[in-house]
C-alpha positions as CSV (number, residue, x, y, z in Angstrom):
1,X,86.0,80.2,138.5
2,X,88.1,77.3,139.5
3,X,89.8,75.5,136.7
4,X,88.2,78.0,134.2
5,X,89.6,80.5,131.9
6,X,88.0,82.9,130.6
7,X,88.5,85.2,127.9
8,X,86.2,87.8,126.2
9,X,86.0,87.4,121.9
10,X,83.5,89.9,120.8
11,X,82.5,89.2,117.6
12,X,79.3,90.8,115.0
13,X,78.4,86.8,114.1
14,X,75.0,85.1,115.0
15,X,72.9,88.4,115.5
16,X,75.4,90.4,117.1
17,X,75.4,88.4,120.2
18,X,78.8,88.1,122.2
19,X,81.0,85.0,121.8
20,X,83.1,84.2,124.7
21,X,85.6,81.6,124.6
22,X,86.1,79.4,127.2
23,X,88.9,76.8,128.1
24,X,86.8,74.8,129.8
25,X,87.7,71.3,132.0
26,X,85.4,68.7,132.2
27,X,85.9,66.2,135.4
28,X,88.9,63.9,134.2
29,X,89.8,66.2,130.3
30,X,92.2,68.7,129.6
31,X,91.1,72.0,127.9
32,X,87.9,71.5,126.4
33,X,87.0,75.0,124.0
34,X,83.9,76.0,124.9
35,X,81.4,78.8,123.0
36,X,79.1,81.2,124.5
37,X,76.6,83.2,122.4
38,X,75.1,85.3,125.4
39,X,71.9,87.2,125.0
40,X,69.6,84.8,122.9
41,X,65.6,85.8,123.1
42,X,63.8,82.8,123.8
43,X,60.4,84.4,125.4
44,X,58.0,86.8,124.0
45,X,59.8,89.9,121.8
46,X,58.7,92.3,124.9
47,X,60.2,90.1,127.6
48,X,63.6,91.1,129.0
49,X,65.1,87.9,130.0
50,X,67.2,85.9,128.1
51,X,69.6,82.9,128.1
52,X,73.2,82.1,127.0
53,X,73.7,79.0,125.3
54,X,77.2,77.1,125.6
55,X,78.5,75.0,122.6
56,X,80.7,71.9,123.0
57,X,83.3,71.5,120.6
58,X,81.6,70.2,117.5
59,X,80.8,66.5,116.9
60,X,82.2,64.5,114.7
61,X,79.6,63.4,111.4
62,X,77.3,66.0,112.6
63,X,76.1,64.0,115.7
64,X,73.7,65.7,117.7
65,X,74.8,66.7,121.2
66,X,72.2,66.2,124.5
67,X,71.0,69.4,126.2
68,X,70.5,71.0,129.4
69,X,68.5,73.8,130.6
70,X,70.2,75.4,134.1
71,X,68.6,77.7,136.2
72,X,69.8,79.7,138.7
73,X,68.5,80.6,142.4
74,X,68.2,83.7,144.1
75,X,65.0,83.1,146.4
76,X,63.0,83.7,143.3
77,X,63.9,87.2,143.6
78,X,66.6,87.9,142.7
79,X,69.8,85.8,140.7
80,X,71.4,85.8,137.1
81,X,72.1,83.5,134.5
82,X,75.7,84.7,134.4
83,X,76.6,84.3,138.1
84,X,79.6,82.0,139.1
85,X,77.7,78.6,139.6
86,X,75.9,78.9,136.6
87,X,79.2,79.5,134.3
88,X,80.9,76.8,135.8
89,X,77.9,74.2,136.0
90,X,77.6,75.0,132.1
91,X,81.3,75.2,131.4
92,X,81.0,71.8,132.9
93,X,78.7,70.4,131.2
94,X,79.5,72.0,127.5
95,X,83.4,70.6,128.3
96,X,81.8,66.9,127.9
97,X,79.8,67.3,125.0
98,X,76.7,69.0,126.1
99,X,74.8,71.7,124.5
100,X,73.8,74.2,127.6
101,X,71.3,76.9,128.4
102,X,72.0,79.1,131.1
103,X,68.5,81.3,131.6
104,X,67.2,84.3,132.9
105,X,63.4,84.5,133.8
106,X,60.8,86.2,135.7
107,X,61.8,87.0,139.2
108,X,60.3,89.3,142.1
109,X,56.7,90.0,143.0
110,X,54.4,87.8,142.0
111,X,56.7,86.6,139.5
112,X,54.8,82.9,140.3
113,X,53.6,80.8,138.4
114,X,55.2,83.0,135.2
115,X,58.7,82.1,136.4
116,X,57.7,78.2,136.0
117,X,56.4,79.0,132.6
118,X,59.7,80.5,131.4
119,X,61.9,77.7,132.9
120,X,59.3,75.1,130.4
121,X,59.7,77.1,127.3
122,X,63.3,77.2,128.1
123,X,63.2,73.8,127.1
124,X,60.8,74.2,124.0
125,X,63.5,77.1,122.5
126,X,66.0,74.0,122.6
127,X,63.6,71.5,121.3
128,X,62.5,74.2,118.6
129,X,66.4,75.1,117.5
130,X,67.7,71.8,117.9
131,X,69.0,71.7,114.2
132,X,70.8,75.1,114.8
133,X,72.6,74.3,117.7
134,X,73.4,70.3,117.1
135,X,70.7,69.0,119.7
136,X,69.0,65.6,120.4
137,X,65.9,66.6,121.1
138,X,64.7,63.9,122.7
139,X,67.6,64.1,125.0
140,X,67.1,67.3,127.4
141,X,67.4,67.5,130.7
142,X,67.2,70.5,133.4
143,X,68.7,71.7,136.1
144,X,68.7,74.2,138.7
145,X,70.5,75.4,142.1
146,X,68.4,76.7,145.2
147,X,64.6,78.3,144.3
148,X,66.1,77.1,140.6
149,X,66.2,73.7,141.7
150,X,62.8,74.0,142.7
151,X,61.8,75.4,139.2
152,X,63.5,72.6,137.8
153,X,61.8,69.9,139.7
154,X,58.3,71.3,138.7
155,X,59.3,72.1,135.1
156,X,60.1,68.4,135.3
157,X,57.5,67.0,137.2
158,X,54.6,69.1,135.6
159,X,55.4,68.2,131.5
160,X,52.0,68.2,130.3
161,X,50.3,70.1,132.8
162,X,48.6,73.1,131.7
163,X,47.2,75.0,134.7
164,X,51.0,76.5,135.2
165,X,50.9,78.4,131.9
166,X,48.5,79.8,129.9
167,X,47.8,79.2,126.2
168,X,49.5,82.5,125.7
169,X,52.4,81.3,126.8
170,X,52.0,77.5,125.1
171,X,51.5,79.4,121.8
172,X,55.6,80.7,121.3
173,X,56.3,77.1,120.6
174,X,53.0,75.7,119.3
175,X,53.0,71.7,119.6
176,X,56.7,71.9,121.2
177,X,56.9,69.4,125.0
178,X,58.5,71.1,127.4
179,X,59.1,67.3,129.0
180,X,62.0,66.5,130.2
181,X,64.5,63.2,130.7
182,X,65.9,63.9,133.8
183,X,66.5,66.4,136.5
184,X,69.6,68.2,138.7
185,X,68.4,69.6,142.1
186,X,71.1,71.1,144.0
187,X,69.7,72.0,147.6
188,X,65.9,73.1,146.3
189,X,62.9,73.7,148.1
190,X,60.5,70.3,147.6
191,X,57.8,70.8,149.7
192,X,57.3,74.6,150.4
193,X,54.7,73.6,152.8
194,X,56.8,72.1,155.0
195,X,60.2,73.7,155.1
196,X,62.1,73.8,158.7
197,X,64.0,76.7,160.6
198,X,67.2,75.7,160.9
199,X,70.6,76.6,163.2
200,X,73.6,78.2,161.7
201,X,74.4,74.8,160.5
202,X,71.3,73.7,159.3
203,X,70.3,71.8,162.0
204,X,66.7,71.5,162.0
205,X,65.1,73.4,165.0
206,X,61.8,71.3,165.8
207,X,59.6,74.5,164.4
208,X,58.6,75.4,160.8
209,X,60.4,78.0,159.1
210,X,59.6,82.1,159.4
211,X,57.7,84.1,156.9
212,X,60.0,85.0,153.9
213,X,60.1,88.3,151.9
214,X,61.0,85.9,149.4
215,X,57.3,84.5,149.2
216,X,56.1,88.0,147.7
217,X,57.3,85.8,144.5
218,X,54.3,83.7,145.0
219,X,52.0,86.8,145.9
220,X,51.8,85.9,149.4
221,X,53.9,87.8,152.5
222,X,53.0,84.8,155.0
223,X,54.6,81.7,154.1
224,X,52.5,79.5,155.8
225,X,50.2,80.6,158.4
226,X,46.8,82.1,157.7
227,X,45.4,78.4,155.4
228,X,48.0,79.3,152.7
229,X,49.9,75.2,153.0
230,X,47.2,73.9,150.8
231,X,48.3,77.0,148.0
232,X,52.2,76.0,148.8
233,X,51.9,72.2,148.6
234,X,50.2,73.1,144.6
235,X,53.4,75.2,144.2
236,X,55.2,72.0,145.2
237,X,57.5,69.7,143.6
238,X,56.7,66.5,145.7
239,X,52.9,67.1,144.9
240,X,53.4,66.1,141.3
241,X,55.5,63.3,141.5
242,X,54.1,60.0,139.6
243,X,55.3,56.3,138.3
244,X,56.1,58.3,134.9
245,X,58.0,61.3,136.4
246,X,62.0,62.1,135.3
247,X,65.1,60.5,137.3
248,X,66.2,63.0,139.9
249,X,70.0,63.7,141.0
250,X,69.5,65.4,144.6
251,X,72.5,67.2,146.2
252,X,72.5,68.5,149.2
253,X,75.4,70.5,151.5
254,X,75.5,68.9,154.6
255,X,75.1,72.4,157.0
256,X,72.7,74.1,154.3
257,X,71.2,76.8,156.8
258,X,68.7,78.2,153.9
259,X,67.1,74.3,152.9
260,X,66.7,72.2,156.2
261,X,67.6,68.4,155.6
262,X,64.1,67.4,155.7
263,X,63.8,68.6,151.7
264,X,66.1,66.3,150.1
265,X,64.7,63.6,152.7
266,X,61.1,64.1,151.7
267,X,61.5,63.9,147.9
268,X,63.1,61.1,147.9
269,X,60.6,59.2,149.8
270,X,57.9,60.3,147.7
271,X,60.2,59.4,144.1
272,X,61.3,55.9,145.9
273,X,56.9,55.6,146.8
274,X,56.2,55.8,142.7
275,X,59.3,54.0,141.9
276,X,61.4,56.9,140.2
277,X,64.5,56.6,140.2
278,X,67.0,58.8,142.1
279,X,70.4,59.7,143.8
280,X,70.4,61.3,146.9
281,X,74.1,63.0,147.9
282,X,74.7,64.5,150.8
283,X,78.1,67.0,150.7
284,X,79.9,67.0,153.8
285,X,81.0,70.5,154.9
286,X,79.6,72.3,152.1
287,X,76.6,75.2,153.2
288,X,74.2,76.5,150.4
289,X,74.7,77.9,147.2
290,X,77.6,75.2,145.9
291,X,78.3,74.0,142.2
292,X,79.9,71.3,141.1
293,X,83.5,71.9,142.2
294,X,83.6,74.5,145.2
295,X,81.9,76.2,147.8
296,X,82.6,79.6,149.2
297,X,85.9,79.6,146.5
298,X,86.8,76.1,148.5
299,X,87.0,72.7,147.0
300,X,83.9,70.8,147.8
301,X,85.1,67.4,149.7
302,X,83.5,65.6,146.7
303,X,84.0,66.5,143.7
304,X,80.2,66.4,142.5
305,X,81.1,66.5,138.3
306,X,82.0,63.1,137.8
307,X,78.5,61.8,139.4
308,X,76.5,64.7,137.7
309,X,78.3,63.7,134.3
310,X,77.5,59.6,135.2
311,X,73.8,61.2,136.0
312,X,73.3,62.6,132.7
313,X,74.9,59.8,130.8
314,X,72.5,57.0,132.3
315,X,69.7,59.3,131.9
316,X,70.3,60.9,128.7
317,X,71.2,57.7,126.4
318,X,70.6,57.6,122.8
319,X,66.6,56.5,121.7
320,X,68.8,53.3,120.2
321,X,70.4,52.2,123.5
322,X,67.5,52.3,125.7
């Protein structure tokens, strides 16, 4: 990982979870140490998936730190919260004084609308440890790359909502929001419904885009043929924005082949129509699947941690300077 070293501590502390140490560089610092504690339950005991959580340095006086929940892509298939973009996004982000949670959650078959429900009590395991990891719970936010992107937009957009998990799923964090202050999307799917075939380039092609084995995640194998838009646009990000949703960061590479243009384009019409505010960047020469620094092992032609830092910042201010 680019400007990253990493080296392994194992250590018995904290429930016998590994601590790896990073030496981490934020956009503009030296060497920032960085702690992991990898393997942290967060869903029900039977449930797999977990999430790594990476400690800033500590705070002076005991400050509490803001948070942020990434989650990674993969189609909603497939993907891990230990993949290259995900340690550097966090490394990132815990290098300038954030608390972050890197997650795992249900992927594959029919893995909708559970996967959403994990992303939200992502969120709620912050809120409901906040004392033992030094965070501001009332300064969250989340963030996600590719089908993650689109979790993240809904887990934003939908605080509240309770047809996307059941009370079963409410009940691990009983009277805990899952609400959010802002959001990252990084080239995610906005309006399933409407998503474009594209060119080697991601030039848009005048024709919607192909069936998906991907969609099995939703329990569907045709995308969008067959009266199946109106059960996409529900699954949709754009569908739930209103006048009180989060502030959305939207990046996008400029010859993305897997999310055409028109996805960036369409959410931000819809958060500029309710008065949301948003940033819309567009990285020239950089495909699908960047983070904040590179693409393919290349540097990006922006260097995209400064304005997600700036992002978070404005977003994520303290109750007292708002």
């Amino acid at each position: 990982m680019k400007n990253t070293l990493l080296r392994f501590v194992f250590s018995g502390a904290m429930l016998g979870c590994a601590l790896v140490a990073l030496a981490g560089r934020a956009a503009g610092q030296g060497a920032v140490a960085v702690r992991v504690v990898s393997e942290v339950p967060f869903l029900a005991p039977e449930r797999t998936e977990k999430l790594d959580v990476y400690l800033p340095a500590p705070t002076a006086n005991g400050k509490l730190s803001p948070a942020f929940v990434w989650i990674h892509g993969g189609g909603w298939m497939r993907g891990d919260k230990a993949e290259a973009s995900a340690k550097e996004v966090c490394a990132t982000l815990a290098g300038a004084g954030y608390v972050a949670a890197s997650i795992n959650y249900r992927i594959g078959k029919d893995a909708w609308p559970q996967n959403i429900a994990d992303c939200r009590n992502a969120v709620r395991f912050l809120r409901a440890h906040a004392a033992e990891y030094g965070v501001d719970p009332d300064r969250i936010a989340v963030g996600g790359g590719s089908a993650g992107a689109h979790l993240a937009l809904m887990v934003g957009m939908t605080a509240g909502r309770d047809e996307f998990e059941p009370l079963s799923v409410r009940a691990l964090y009983p009277g805990v929001s899952s609400a959010v202050r802002c959001v990252i999307d990084m080239y995610g799917p906005t309006n399933l419904a409407g998503r474009e075939a594209t060119d080697e380039m991601g030039r848009p092609l005048g024709k919607r885009r192909p069936p998906a084995k991907s969609m099995e995640a939703f329990g569907v194998t045709n995308s969008y043929d067959g009266g199946r838009s109106e059960f996409f646009l529900a699954a949709s990000p754009v569908t739930y924005v209103s006048p009180s949703s989060p502030p959305v960061l939207i990046l996008q590479g400029a010859i993305d082949p897997e999310v055409d243009p028109g996805q960036p384009r369409i959410l931000a019409a819809v958060l500029a129509q309710f008065g949301v505010p948003h940033e819309r960047i567009t990285v020239e020469g950089a495909g699908h699947g960047f983070d904040f620094e590179s693409w393919k092992g290349k540097p990006l032609s922006r260097d995209l941690r400064p304005v997600a830092l700036a992002f978070l910042a404005k977003h994520l201010e303290p109750a007292a300077k708002r």
